[in-house]
N, C-alpha and C positions, 0 to 999 in steps of 0.2 A: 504494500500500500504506500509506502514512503518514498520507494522508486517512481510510482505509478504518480503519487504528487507531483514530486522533484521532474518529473518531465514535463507535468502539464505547465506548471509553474514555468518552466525554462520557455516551453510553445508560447506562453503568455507574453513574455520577457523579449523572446524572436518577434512577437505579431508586432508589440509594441514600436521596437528598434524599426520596424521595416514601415511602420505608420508613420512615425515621426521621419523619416528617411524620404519615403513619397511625398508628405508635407510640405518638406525643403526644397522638392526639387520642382515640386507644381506653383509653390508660391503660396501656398493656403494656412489658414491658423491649424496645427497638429490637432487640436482639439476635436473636433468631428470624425479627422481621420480614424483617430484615438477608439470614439466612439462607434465605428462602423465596425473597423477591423475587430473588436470585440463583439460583436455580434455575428459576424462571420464564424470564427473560431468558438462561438460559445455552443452549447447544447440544442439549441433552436435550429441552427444551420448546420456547422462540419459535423455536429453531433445524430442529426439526423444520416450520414452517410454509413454508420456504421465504425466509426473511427475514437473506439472512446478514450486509446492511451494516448491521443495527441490532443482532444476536443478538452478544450479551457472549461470546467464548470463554475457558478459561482458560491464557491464554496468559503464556509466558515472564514479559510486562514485568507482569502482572494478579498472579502467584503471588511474582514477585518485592515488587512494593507490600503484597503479604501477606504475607511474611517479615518487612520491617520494621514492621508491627502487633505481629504476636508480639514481636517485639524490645522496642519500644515498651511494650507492655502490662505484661510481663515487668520491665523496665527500672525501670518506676512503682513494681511491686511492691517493688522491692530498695530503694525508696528510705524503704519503710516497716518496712525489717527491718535494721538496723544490724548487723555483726559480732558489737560487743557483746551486744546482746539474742539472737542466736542461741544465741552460747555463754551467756548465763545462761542460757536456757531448751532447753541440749539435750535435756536428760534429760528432760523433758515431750515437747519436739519427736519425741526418737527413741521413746518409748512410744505417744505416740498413733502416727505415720507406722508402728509396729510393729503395731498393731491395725489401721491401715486396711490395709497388707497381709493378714495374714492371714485377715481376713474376706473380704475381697473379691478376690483376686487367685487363690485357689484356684477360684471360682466359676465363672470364665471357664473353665480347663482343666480342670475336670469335666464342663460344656459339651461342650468339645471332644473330649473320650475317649469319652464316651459317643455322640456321632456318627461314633465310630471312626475320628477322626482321628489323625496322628499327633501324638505328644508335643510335638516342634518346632511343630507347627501350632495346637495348643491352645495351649504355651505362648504366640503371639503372638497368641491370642484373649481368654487370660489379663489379657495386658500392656493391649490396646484396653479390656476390662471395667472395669478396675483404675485405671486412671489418671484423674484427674477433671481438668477447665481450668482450668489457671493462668487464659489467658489470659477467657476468658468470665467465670469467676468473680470476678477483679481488677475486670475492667469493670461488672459485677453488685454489687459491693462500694463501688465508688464513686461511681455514678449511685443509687443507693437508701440515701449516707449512712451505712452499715455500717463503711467504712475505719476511722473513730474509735472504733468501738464494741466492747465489751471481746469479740465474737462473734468479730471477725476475727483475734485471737490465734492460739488452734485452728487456725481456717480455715488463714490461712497461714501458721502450723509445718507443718500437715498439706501444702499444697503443695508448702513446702521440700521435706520429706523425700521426699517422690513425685516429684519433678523432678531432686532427687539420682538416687533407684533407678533411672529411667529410664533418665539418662544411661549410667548402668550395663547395666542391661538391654539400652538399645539396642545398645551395643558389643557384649555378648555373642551377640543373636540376629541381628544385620548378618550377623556372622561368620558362623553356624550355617547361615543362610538362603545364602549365598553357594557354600554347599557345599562339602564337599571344606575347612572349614578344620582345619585342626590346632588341636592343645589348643594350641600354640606362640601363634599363629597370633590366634588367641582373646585369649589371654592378654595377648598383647600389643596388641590394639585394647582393653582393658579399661584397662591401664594407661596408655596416654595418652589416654582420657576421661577416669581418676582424678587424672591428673598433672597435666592440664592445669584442671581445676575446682582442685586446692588450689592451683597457683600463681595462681590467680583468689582464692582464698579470700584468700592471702596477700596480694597485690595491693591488695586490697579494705581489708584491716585495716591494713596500711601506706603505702598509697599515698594516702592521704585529703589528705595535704600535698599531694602534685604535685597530682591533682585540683581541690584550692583553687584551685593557683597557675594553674592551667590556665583557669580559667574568671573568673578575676580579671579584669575586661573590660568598658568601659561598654558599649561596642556591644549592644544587643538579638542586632542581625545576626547577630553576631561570636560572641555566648554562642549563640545556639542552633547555629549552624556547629560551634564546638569538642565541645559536649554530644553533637554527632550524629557526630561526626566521630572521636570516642573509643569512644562507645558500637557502631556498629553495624558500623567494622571490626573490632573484638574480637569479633562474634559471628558475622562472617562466617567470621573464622579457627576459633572453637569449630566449623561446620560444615564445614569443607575437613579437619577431624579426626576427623570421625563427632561432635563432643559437639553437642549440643543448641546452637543458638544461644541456645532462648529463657533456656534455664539460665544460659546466659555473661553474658546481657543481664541478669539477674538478679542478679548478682554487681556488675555493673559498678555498679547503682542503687543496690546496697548501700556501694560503695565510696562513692559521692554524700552518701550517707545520713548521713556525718559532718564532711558539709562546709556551710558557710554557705550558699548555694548552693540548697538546697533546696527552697523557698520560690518560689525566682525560677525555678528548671527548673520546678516543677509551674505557674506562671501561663505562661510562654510556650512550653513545648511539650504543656500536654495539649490543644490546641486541633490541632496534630500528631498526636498518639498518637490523639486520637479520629476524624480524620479516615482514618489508615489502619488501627486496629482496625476501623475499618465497612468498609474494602475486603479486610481478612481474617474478615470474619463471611460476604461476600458471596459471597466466593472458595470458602466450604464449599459453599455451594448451587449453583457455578456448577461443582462436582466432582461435586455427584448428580446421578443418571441414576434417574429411578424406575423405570422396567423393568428396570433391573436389583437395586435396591434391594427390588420389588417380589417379585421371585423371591429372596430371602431374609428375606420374610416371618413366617415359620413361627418363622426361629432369630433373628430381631429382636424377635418377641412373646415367648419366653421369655427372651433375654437382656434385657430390660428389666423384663418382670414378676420375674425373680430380681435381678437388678442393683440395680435403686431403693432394697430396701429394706436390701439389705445397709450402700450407701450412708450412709442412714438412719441404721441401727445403728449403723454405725462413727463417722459423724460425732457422733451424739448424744452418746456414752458418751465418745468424746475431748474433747468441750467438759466433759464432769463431771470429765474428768478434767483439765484448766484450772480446776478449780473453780467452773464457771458455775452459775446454776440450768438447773431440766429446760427454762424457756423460751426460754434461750438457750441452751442444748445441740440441741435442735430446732433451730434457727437455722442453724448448725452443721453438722447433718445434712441438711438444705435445701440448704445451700451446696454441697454436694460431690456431689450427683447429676451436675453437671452434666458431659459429658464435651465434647471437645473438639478441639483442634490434635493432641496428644500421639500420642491414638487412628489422627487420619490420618496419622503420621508413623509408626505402629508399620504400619499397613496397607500405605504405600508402599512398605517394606521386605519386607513379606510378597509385595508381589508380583514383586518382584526374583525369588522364588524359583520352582521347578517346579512341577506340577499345579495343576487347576482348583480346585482350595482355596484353595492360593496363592497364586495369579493372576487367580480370578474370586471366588471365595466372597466371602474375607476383605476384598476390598478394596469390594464392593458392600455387605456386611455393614458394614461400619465406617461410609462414608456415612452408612446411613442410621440408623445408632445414633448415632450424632452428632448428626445433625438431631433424631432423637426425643429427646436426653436433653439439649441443649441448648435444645429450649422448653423441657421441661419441669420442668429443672434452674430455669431464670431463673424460670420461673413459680411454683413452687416459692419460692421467694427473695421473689418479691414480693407473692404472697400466703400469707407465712410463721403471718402472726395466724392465719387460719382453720386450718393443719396445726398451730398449737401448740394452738389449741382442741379440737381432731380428738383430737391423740396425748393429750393431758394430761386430757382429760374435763371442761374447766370454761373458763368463755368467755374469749375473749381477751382481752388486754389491750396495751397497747399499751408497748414496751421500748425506749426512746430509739436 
């Protein structure tokens, strides 16, 4: 059995290398590629051939190596958002993350009602529509040179605040979907995601000393052991809570973010975080199933012809309101189609629950709305000049 892993594991490790490798040579963000090639290779496709010591499944240790991605991706992000800069820019942060909800988060559960679903069940179609990827778009942000650019402000305030509501959200429809919870019940899974993210908050604006002292260390070895060794049991604990890891992992980076330190975590662990962000891109594709993806066809073509552009809207009009121009408001609005991790973590939950909605719909649904809005998000992203010349009417130009 351990041989029979250790080769699928290496197949995984080959598809990967040969994704990213095509990526380079066509021009395109790895990211989809990522995504496809894992669905190729997973149980649904080569697996159907008859071929099971080479067919990638996704198993335990595969889903595990992609939790710490998320972690990892999430992690990077915090280390570009300081406590400080939070709270100076709440009041931005929480207006835009105000508008990307409302535009977008209603669309999903009108969706949903209107195929006479139940309310519970729209609203976790709602929450899949709604949320866009930290993790894809962090990674999109930094391989296309965006991280430094005044675009990624917006961007991630607007994830901030989408990664908060989550967390929230998730606690409340865990609950709901588990049946039979009480308002009691409810109530109190809400309040220890809330309790447990401010003592994170806290943590993060005070704790930046011990951090320091923590990582104070010539060892190369030594500093990436303590870095990984803070960060990813903190986020293991945010998920043995119902919160979000990647949210915790996010806080933790923040907490970094004001220490000297920084510098020297981003040269020796994003060679890390990029090696298992690719085995959590790969990990989406090796969870579709296109027969079944394929039979929710109908409500994937309209949830992304309505989805995209509300996207669109809400990111464009948040970058104005960062004070960008219209070309980097577009930018903006690029960035946030993408959807992602969040999506399949709202779906895993949905099928915790009863009926075929619950348990088949929503969760084949979310696949493959992930796969389609995650090329098309990246793509989007990296050929931003042609949609800013598209939306604006006047040719492009090129914006540092």
């Amino acid at each position: 059995m351990a041989e029979v892993s250790l080769l699928q594991f290496g197949g995984a490790l080959a598809a990967i290398a040969a994704a990213g490798a095509l990526a380079s040579r066509v021009g395109l963000s790895v990211i989809p590629l990522y995504v496809l090639v894992g669905a190729a290779v997973g149980p649904s496709v080569l697996g159907e051939t008859g071929l099971p010591h080479v067919t990638v499944a996704a198993s335990d240790y595969v889903t595990l190596l992609a939790e710490i991605g998320i972690v990892l991706l999430l992690f990077f992000l915090g280390l570009e958002f300081s406590i400080e800069r939070l709270l100076e820019n709440r009041r931005k942060l929480t207006a835009v993350g105000l508008l990307d909800v409302a535009v977008n988060f209603p669309v999903g559960v009108a969706i949903g009602l209107v195929l006479g679903w139940s309310l519970l069940e729209a609203l976790l179609l709602g929450g899949i529509v709604y949320i866009s990827s930290s993790a894809v778009i962090t990674k999109s942000l930094i391989d296309l040179g965006w991280i430094a650019d005044a675009e990624s402000e917006p961007i991630l305030g607007t994830l901030v605040f989408e990664d908060l509501f989550i967390a929230v959200y998730l606690a409340v429809v865990s609950s709901l979907v588990r049946g039979g919870g009480s308002l009691a019940e409810t109530g109190r899974d809400v309040a220890v995601a809330v309790g447990f993210l401010l003592a994170l908050v806290v943590a993060a604006h005070y704790g930046s000393a011990w951090l320091e002292r923590a990582l104070d260390v010539g060892s190369n070895e030594l500093f990436v052991l303590r870095a990984l060794g803070i960060t990813v049991p903190v986020a293991g604990a945010a998920l043995s809570l119902g919160v979000s890891e990647a949210v915790a992992a996010f806080f933790v980076g923040m907490g970094f973010s004001s220490t000297v330190h920084v510098e020297r975590i981003e040269r020796l662990l994003s060679p890390v975080r990029d090696v298992f962000a690719a085995i959590f891109f790969f990990w989406i594709g090796l969870n579709t199933d296109p027969e079944l993806v394929a039979a929710t066809a109908g409500l994937l073509a309209v949830a992304v012809v309505l989805t995209t552009p509300t996207k669109l809207v809400s990111g464009f009009f948040g970058g104005r309101m960062y004070g960008l121009d219209d070309r980097r408001a577009v930018r903006v609005g690029a960035s946030m189609v993408t959807r992602g991790e969040f999506s399949l973590i709202i779906a895993t939950t949905a099928a915790a629950g009863a009926g075929p909605v619950m348990t088949g719909t929503i969760p084949a649904f979310a696949v493959g709305y992930v796969l389609v809005m995650s090329i098309l998000g990246t793509v989007l992203m990296q050929y931003s000049g042609a949609l800013e010349g598209l939306v604006l009417r006047e040719p492009s130009e090129t914006t540092g």
